[in-house]
N, C-alpha and C positions, 0 to 999 in steps of 0.2 A: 301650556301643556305642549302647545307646536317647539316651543324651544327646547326642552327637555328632553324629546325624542330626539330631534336634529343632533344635539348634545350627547347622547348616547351614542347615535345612529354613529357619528363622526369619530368615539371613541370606540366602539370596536370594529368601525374601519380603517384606523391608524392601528388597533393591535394585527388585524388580518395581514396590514402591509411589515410589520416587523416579521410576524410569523411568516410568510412568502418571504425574505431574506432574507432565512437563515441556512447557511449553504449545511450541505451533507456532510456528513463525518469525510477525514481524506482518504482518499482509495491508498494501498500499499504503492509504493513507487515501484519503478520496474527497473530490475538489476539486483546488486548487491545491498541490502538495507541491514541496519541493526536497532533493535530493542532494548531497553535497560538488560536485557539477560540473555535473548537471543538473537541469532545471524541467521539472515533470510537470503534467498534467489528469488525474486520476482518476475517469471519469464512472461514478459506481454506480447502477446500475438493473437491473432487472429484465425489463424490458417491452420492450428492444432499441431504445428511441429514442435518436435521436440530436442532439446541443441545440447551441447558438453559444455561446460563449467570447468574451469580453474579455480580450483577451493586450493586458498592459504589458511594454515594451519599453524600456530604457534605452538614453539618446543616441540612439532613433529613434521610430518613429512606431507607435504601436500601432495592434492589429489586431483583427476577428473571425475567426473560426474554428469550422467545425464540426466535432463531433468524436462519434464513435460511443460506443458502452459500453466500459471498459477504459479501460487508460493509453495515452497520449497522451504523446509527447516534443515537447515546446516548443521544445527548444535549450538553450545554455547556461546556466549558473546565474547566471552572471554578466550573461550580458546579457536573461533574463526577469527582470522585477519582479514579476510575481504574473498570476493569471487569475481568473475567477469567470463565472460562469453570468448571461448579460443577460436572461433568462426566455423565450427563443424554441427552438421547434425547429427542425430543417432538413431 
């Protein structure tokens, strides 16, 4: 019977250690990201400011943009080309 428990005892303390590393879903990255469908700004900061954005825009006219801490939806994936930080706040 001492075996049996040990035997158990052992199997769900190797499932506990599977379950303790399994890492968390991945955070959004910070900058320009895209989705099968949509174009994101992922502003990471700390300190709550908020900064302008250079949005490219395909077949039109790109733009600035300010945008707070957090994600940020752009629009389309198809019709954003990319974003990046012009070095100003707002």
């Amino acid at each position: 019977m001492t075996g049996a428990l040990g035997s158990a005892a052992l199997v769900l303390m190797s499932l506990g250690a599977v379950t303790a590393q399994a890492s968390p879903a991945a955070a959004d990255p910070c900058g320009f990201y895209e989705t099968s469908s949509d174009a994101f700004y992922n502003h990471c900061t700390s300190d709550g400011s908020r900064v302008i954005i250079h949005v490219r825009v395909a077949y039109g006219a790109d733009y600035e943009r300010c945008v707070a801490p957090g994600k940020t939806w752009l629009g389309s994936a198809d019709k954003i080309q990319g974003a990046h930080y012009v070095g100003r706040t707002c």
